[in-house]
C-alpha positions as a printed Julia matrix, in Angstrom:
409×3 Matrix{Float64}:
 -57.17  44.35  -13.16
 -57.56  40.91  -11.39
 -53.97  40.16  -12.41
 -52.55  44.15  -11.21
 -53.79  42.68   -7.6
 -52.41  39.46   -7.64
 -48.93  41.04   -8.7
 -49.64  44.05   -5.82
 -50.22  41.2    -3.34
 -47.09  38.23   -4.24
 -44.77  41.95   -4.1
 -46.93  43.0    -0.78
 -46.16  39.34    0.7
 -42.52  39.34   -0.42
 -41.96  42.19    1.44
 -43.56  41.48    4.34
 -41.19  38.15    4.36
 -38.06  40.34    3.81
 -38.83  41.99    6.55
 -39.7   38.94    8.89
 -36.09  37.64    7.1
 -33.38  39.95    7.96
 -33.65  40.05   11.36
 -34.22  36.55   11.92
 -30.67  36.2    10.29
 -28.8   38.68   11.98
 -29.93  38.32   15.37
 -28.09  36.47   17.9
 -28.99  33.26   19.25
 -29.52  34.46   22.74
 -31.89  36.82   21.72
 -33.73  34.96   18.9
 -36.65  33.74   21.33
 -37.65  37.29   22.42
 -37.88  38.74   19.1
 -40.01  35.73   18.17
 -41.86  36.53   21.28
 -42.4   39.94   20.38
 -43.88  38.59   16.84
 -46.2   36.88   19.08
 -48.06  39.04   20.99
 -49.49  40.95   17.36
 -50.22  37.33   15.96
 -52.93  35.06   17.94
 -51.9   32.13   16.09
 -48.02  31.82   16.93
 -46.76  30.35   19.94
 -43.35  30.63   21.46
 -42.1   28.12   23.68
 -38.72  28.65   24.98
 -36.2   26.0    25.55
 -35.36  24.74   28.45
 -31.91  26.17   29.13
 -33.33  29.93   28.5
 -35.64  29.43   31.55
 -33.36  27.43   33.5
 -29.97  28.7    33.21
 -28.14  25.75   32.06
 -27.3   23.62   29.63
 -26.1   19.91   29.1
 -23.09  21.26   26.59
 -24.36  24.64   25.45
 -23.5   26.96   27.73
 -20.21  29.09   27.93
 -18.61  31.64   29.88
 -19.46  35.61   30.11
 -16.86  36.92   27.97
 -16.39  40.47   26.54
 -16.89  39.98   23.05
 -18.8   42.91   22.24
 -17.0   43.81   18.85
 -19.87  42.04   17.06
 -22.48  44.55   18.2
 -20.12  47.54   16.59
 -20.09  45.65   13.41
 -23.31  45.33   13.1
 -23.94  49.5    14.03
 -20.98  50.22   11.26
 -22.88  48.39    8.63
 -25.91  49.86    9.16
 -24.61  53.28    8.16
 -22.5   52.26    4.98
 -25.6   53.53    3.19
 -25.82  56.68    0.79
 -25.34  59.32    0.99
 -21.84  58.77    2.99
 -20.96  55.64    0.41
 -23.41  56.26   -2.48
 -22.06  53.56   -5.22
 -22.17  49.95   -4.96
 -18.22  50.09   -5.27
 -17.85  52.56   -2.05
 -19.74  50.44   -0.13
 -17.74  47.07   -1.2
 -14.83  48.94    0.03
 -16.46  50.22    2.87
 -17.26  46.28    3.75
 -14.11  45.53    3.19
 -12.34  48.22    5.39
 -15.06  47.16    8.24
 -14.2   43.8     8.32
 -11.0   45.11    9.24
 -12.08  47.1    11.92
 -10.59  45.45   15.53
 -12.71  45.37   18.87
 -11.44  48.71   19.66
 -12.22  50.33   16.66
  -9.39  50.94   15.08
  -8.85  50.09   11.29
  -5.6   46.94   11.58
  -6.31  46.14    7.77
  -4.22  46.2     4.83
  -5.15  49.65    2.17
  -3.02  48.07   -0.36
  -4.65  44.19   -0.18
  -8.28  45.92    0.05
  -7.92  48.01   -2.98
  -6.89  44.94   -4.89
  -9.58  42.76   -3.77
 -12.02  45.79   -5.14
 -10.03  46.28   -7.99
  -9.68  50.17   -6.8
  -6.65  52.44   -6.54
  -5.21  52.85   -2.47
  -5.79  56.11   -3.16
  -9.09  55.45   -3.45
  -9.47  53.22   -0.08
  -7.89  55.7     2.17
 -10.64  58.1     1.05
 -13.47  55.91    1.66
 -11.54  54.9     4.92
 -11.6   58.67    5.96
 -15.53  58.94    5.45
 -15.73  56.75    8.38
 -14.97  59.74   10.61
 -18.57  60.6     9.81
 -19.76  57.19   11.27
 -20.75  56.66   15.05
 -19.19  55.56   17.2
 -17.4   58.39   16.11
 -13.24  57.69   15.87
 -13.75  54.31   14.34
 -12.12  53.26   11.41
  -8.74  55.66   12.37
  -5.36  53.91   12.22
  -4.26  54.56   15.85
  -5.34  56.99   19.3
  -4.3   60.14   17.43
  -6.3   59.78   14.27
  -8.89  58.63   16.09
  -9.17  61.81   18.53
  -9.14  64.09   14.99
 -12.0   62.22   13.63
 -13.87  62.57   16.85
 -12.85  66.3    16.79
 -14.26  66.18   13.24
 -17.2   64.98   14.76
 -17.57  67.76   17.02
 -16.62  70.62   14.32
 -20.07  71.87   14.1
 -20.72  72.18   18.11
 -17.26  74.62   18.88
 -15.81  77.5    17.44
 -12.94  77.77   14.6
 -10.6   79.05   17.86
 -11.44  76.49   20.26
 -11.51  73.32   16.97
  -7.65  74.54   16.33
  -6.23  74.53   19.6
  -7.85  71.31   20.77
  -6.62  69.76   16.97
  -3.03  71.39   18.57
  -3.33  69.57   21.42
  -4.18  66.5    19.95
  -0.9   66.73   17.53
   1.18  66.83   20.91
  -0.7   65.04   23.53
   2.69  63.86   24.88
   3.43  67.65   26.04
  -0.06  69.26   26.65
   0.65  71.36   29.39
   2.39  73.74   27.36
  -1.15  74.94   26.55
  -2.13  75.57   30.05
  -1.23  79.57   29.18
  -3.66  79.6    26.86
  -7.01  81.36   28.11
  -9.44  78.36   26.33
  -7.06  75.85   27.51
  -9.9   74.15   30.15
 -12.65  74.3    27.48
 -10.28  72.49   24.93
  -9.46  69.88   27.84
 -13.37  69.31   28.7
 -13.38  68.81   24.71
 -10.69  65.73   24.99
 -12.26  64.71   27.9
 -15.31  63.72   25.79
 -13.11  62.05   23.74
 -13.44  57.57   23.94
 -10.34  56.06   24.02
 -10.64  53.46   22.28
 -13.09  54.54   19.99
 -15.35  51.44   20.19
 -15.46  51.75   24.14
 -18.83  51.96   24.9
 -19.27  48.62   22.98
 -16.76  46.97   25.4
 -18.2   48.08   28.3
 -20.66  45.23   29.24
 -19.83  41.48   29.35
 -22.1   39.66   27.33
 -22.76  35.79   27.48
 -21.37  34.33   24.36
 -23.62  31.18   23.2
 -21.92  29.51   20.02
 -24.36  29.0    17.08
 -22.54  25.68   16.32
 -20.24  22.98   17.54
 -16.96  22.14   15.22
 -15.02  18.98   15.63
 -12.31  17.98   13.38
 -10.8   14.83   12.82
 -11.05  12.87   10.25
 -13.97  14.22    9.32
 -15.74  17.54    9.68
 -18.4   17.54   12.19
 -20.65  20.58   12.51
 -23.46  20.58   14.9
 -26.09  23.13   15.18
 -26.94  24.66   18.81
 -30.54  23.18   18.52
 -31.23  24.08   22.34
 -31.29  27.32   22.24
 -33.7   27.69   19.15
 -37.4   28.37   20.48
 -40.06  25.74   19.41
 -42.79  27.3    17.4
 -46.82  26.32   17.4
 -49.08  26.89   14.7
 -52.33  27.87   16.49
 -55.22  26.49   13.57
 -58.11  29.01   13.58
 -61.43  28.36   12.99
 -62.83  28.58    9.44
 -62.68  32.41    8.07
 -62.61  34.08    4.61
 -61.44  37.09    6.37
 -58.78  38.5     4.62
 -56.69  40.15    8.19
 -56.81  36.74   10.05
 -55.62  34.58    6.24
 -53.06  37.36    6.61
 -52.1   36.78   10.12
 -51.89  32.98    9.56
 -49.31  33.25    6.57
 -47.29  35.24    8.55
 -47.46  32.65   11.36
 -46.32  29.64    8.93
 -43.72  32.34    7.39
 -42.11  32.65   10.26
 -41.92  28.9    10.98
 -40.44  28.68    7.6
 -37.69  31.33    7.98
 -36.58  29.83   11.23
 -35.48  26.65    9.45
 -34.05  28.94    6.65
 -31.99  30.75    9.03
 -30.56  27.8    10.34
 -30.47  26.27    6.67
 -28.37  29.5     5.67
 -25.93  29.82    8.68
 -24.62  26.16    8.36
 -23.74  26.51    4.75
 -21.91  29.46    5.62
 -20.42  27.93    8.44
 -19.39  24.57    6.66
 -17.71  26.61    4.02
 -16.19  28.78    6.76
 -14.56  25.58    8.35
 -13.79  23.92    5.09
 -11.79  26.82    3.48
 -10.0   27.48    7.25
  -9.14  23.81    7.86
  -5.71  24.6     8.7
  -6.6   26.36   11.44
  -9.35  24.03   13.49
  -6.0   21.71   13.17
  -3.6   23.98   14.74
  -2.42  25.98   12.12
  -3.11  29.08   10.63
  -5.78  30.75    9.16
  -5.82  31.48    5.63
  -6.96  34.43    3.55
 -10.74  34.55    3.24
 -12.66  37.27    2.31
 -16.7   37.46    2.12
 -17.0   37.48   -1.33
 -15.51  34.37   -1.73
 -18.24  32.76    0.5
 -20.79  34.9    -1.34
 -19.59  33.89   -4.56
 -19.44  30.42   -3.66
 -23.2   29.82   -2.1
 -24.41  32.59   -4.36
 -25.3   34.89   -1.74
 -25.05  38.56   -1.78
 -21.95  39.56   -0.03
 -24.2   41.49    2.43
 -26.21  38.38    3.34
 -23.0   37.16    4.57
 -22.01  39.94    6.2
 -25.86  40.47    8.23
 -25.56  36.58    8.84
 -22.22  36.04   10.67
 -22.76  39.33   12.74
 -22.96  38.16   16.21
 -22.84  34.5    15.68
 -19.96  32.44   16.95
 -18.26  28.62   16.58
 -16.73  26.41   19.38
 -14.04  23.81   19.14
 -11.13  22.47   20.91
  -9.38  25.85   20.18
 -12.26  27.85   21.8
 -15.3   30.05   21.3
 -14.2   32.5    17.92
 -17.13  34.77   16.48
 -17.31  34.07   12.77
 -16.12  37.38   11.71
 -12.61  36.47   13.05
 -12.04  34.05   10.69
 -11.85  36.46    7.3
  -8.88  37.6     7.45
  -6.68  39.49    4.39
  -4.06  37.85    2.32
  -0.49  39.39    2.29
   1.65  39.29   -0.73
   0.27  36.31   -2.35
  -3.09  34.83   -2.22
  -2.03  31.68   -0.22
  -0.43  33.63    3.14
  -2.72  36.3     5.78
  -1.82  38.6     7.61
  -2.6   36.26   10.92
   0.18  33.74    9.99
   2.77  36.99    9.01
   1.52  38.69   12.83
   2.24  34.8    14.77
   5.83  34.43   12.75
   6.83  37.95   13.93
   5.37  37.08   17.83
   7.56  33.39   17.71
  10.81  35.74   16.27
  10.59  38.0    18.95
   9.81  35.63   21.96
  13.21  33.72   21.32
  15.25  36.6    20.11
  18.76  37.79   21.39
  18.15  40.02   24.84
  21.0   42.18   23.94
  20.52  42.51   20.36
  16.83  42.38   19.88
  15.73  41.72   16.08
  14.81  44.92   14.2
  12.22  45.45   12.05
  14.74  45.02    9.08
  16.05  41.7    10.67
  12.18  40.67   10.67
  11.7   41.66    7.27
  14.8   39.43    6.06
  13.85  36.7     7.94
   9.85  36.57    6.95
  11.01  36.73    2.8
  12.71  33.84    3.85
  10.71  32.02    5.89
   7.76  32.43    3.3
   9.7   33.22    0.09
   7.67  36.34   -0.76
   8.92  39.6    -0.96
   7.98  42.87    1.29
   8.46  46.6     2.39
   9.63  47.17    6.17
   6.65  49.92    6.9
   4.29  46.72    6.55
   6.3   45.17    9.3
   6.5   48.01   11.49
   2.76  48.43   11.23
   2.16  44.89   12.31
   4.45  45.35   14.92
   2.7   48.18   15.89
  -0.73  46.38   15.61
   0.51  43.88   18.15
   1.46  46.21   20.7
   5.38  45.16   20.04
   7.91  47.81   20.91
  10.36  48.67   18.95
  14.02  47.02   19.02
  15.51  49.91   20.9
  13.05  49.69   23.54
  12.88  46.12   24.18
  16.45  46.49   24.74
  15.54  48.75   27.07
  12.67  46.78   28.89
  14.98  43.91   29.04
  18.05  45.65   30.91
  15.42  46.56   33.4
  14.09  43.04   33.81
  17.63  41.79   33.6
């Protein structure tokens, strides 16, 4: 019996510790003394003290502009719903992972179906239909390809509020935004258009919304060595507040958790800068003023033997500053394209340089790019990959930069 309730109590303390765990590692920095505040006032022997620059407003070398970064926030309310039902196997929700990380700040899906189903070892067949179950997620429309497929999943969304009538004719609409007013005739046309009106373009809109101050987690120089600094002023000091003498089971309890949390702080920190010294190690190229190269979280979570969600609950909302600028963590995974040594950022940058010097009156199709990236990298590709990136950029097409250009001409 004595050795049931010793077992009852390690699992009842390891719990309690997971619990105290995950959020220490996922939160941000900026809000890392308020939670620990919050832990506070239902333990009398923890004290917070915040640093200086939370109080004050300032910091020697810590403190960066209000940007809107807000992406990391949607992350973090994606992953929380790759759960069953919607992805019930461990190999739906690796995909799943692997299609968020290649969800943009708008929402949209930029990734590569093909790359994703060979880093799962998965048909693309079987991708695309894990890639369509995010239509059930919220924000609703995240995950889609483009405005379009976004506004059907949001429609999706909405099946269960409108009638069959009303669902087809806004679905209609949505198929030829570009000439809508040919529905004004119809007599539901102003409910379907209060429908699209509810509609967010971009999907992840809400999450842009607000500027939020970016504080980066650590410090990166590069130069002949690696030199990775942790944002130390920003972390809250704790106190251990020593009670009196007690065999009283509640406050034993209550002191544990105190020193547990004093523990997991250090942990947290222990954790982020392996991840982050791998991070820099493995991207090298780029904190020199190249490119990044493929990385994928498994590879760090194979590597540090982490689970691969660790890594994904620990770089959500944390961020890195060099010479090159504030980044948040999640920006530097990116997929490889065609071979395991070349991503999809260096491909996007080669097709930016070709078109920023290309002929005015015989602007570079998406054929000419083709020929001249298998070139360039000696690797061989299908045009529809370079259209899409194209497309992902925001690049017009060949015909109508000839256009634009006459007019700027």
């Amino acid at each position: 019996m004595r050795s049931i309730n010793l077992e009852f109590k390690q699992k009842q303390s390891l719990n309690l510790s997971l619990k105290l765990w995950l959020p220490l590692l996922q939160l941000p920095l900026q809000e890392l003394s308020t939670h620990l505040e919050t832990l506070s006032y239902e333990n009398p022997f923890l004290e917070v003290k915040r640093p200086y620059e939370h109080t004050m407003g300032s910091s020697s070398h810590g403190m960066v502009e209000e940007l809107v970064l807000s992406h990391e926030s949607l992350h973090e309310k994606i992953l929380e719903q790759i759960v069953p039902p919607l992805f019930p196997t461990p190999v739906s929700q690796k995909v799943a992972h692997e299609i968020l990380c290649d969800i943009n700040e708008e929402g949209y899906f930029d990734g590569d179906i093909e790359q994703i189903a060979l880093t799962c070892n998965v048909y693309q067949e079987y991708v695309e239909r894990i890639r369509q179950r995010f239509s059930k997620i919220e924000p609703y429309g995240v995950g889609a390809l483009d405005a379009h497929e976004s506004f059907v999943f949001q429609l999706d969304a909405m099946s269960d509020e409108i009638d069959d009538e009303l669902y087809y004719l806004v679905l209609k609409m949505i198929e030829q935004m570009h000439k809508v007013d040919k529905f004004s005739k119809h007599h539901r046309f102003e409910e379907a258009r209060a429908v699209v009106k509810k509609f967010s373009n971009p999907p992840a809109l809400e999450y842009q919304a607000s500027p939020k101050q970016i504080i980066p987690d650590f410090y990166v120089e590069v130069d002949e060595d690696i030199r990775l600094r942790i944002n130390n002023e920003y972390y809250p000091d704790i106190v251990i507040q020593e009670p009196f003498s007690s065999k009283n089971d509640s406050i034993k309890d209550k002191l544990k958790e105190a020193r547990d949390i004093v523990n997991l702080l250090e942990l947290r920190k222990s954790t982020l800068y392996k991840i982050v010294l791998l991070i820099v190690e493995k991207q090298l190229s780029f904190f020199v003023g190249g490119e990044l190269r493929p990385l994928n979280m498994s590879h760090l979570a194979d590597e540090l033997s982490f689970a691969e969600s660790t890594i994904s609950r620990a770089i959500s909302n944390k961020y890195v500053e060099s010479k090159q600028g504030i980044f948040p963590l999640k920006s530097f995974f990116t997929n490889a394209v065609a071979t395991k040594e070349l991503s999809s950022s260096e491909i996007k940058n080669f097709i930016n340089q070709q078109i920023e010097y290309e002929n005015k009156e015989e602007p570079l199709t998406d054929d000419d790019l083709l020929e001249r990236i298998e070139k360039r990298f000696n690797i061989k590709m299908v045009r529809r990959t370079i259209t899409k990136y194209r497309k992902l950029m925001n690049v017009a097409s060949s015909k109508e930069r000839k256009k634009i250009y006459k007019v700027q001409a």
